[in-house]
C-alpha positions in Angstrom: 25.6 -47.5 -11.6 24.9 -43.7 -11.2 25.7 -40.9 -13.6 28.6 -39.4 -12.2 30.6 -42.6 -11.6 30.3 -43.2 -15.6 31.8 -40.1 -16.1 35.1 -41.3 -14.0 34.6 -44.3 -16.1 34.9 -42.8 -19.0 37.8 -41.0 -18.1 39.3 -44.4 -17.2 38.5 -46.2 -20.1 40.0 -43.5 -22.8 43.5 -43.6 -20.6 43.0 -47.4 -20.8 42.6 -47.5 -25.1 45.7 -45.4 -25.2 44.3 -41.8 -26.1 46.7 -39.8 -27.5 47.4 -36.5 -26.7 44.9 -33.9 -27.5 45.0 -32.1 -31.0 44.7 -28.2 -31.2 43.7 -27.9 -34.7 42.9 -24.6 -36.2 40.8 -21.3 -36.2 37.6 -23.6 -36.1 38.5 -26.2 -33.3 34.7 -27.9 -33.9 34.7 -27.4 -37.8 37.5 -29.5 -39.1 37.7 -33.4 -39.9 40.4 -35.1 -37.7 43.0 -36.9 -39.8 43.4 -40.5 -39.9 39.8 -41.2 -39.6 38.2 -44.4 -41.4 35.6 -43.0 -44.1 32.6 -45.4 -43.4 33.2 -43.9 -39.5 31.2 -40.9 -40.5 27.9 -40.0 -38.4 25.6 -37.6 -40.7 24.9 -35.3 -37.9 27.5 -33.2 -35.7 27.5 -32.9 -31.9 25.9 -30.1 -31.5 22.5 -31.2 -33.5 20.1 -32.3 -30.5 16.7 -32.4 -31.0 14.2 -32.8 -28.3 11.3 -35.4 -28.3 8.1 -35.6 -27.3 8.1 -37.8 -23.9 11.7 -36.4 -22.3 14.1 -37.4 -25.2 16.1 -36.7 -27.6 17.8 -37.4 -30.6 21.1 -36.6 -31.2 23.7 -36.1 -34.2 21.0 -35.1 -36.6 18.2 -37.4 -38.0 20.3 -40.2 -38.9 21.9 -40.3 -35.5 20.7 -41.8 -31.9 17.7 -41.3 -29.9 17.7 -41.4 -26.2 15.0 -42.2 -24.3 14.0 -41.3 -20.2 15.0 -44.4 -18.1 11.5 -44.5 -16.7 10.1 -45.1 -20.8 9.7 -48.5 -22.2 12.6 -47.9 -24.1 10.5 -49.0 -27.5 11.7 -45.8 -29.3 15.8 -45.6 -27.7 18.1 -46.6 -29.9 20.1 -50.0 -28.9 24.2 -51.0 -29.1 22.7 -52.3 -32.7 22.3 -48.6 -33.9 25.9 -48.1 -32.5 27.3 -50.5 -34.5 25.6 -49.6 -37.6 26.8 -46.0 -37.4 30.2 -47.1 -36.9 30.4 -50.9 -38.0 33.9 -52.3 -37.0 35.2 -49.7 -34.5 33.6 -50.8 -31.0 34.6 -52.7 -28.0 31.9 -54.0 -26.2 32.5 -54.7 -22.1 31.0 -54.8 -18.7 32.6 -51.9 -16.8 32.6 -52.4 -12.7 33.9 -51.4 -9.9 34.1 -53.8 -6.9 30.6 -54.3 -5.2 28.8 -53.1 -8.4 27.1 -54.9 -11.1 28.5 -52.6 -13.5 27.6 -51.0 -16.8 27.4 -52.6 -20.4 29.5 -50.5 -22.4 30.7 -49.7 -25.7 33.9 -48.1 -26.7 33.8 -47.1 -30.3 37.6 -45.8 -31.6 37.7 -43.8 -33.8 33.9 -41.7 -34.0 33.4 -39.2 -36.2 30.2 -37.6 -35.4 29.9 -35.0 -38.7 33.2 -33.2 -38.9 33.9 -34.2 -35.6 36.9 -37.3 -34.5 37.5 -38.4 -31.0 36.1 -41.6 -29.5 32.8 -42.4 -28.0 31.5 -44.3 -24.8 28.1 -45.7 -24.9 26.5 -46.9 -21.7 23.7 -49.4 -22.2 21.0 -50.5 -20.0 20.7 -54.1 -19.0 19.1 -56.1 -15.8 21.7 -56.7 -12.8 20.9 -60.1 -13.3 21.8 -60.5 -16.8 25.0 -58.4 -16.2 26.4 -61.0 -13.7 25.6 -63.7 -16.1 27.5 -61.9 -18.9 30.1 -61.2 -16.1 30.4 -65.2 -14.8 30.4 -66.4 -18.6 33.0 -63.6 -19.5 36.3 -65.4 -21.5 39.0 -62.3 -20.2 39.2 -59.4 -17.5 41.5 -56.3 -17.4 42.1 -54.4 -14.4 41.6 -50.5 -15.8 43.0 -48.1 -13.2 42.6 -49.3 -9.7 40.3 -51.8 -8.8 38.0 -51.2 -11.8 37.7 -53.9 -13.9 36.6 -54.3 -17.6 34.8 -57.9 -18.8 35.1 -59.4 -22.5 31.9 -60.2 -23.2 31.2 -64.3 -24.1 30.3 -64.1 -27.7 27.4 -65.6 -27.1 26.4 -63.0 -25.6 26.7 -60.1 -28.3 23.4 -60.8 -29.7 21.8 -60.0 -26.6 24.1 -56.8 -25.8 22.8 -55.6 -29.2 19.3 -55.3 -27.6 20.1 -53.1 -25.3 19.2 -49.6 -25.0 21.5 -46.7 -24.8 21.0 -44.6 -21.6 24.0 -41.9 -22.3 26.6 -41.4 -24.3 30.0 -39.9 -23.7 32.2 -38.3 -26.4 35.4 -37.0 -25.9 36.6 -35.0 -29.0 39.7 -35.3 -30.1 40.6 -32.0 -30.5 40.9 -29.6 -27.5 37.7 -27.5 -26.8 37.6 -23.6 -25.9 34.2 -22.5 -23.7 34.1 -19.5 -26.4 33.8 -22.1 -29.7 31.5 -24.2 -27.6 29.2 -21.3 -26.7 29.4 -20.3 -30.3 28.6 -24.3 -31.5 26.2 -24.7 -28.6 24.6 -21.3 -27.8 24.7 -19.9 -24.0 24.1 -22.3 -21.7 21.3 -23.0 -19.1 23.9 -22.9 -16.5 27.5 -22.8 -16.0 29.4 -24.5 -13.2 33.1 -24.4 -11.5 33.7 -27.9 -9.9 36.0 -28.7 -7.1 38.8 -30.2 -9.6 38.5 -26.7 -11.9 36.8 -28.2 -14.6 33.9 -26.1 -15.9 30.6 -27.4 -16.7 28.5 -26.0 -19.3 25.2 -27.6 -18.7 22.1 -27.5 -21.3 19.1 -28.8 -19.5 16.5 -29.0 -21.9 19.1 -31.1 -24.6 20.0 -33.3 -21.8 24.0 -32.8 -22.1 26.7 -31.3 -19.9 30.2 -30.1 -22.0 33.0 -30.4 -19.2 36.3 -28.1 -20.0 38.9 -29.4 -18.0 41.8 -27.2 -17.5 44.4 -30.1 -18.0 42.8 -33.4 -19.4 40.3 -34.3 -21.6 37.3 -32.8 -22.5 33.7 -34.5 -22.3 30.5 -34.2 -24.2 27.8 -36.2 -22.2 24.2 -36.6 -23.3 21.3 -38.3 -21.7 17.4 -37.8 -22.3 16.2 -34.4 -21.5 13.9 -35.7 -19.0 17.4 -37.5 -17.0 19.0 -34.3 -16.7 19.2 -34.4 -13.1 21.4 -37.5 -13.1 24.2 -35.0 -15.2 22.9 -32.0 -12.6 23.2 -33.8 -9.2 26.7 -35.1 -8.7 27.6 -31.3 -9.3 25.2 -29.7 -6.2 28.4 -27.9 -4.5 30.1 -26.3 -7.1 32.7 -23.2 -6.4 31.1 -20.1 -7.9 31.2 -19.2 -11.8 31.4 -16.7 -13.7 28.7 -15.4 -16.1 29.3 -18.0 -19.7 31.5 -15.8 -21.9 30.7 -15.1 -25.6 31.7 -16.2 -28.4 
């Protein structure tokens, strides 16, 4: 499944868990703990902390967070659905995500993430064979329809031990608090580029961390991160944009 149709995925999937409406906290949108969150939910490093790695990867949410590695890699050094759960043991859903005609995506919805100071929710795509997804898919106990036609399959239990294997190849966060571009850009630094899409929303796009930071005027925003080295895959479903703006300051 390409890039940009995880992204509408992960749009889906938040409206599906019942996000609530966004929070406007304070002065310091990105510096304040969300209320309500469960202690042992707490990722040492904060969105913002990406560090590049030799190869095209990264690692992100400080050193005790995840590392992504490029999809053309063995994939020895990326972390797995196993790290996921040990960041945030209890809190994730685990699914295939598909829309029809496509194997889909092994996913993982963890409610609620707190990545430092941080609380929203999290999507994890994972990577997996087609083959082994349509087995997962066949042996799958329940289906919900999501929005549409897209559909969302329990995994067999049997099955989880396996899904823990696999290797994260992006990760979406959607904070719970609403984001302004000047307390990004002041988080983040300037970024590489700055797009206007179609639909209004503006991308802030960091190449060399691998993540694009979409403001959208009206819903939800989204933090997405791949490996360094994938950045294209966040780049290319954006090729037409309307013109921007120079990136404000902070």
């Amino acid at each position: 499944m390409k890039l940009n149709k995880w992204t509408t995925l992960t749009l889906l999937v938040v409206g599906a868990l019942g996000v609530s409406t966004l929070l406007v906290v304070g002065a310091d949108r990105m510096g304040s703990p969300a209320p309500g969150m469960a202690p042992h939910a707490v990722v040492p490093g904060e969105p913002w902390q990406i560090e590049a790695l030799p190869g095209g990867g990264a690692r992100v949410m400080g050193p005790g967070g995840l590392v992504l590695a490029p999809a053309a890699s063995t994939g020895a050094s990326a972390s797995t659905l196993g790290d996921v759960e040990r960041l945030w043991p209890g809190t994730s859903q685990v699914a295939i995500v598909a829309a029809p005609g496509e194997a889909g995506t092994l996913e993982a919805f963890v409610d609620p993430a707190v990545l430092g100071r941080i609380g929203g929710k999290l999507v994890v795509a994972l990577d997996l064979p087609a083959s082994e997804l349509a087995a997962m898919r066949e042996r799958s106990p329940k289906q919900d329809y999501m929005e549409s036609t897209t559909r969302k399959f329990q995994l067999d239990p049997a099955d989880l031990p396996r899904a823990r294997q696999a290797r994260i190849v992006s990760l979406s966060f959607i904070p719970q608090a609403q984001l302004d571009e000047a307390t990004v850009i002041e988080r983040f630094g300037p970024p590489g580029e700055r797009l206007t899409a179609a639909d209004g929303v503006v991308h802030l796009l960091y190449a060399e961390r691998g993540l694009d930071i979409a403001l959208h005027p009206e819903r939800k925003d989204v933090l997405q991160y791949v490996a360094p080295a994938d950045f294209r895959r966040l780049r290319e479903p954006l090729a037409a944009p309307r013109p921007a703006s120079a990136p404000s300051g902070p």
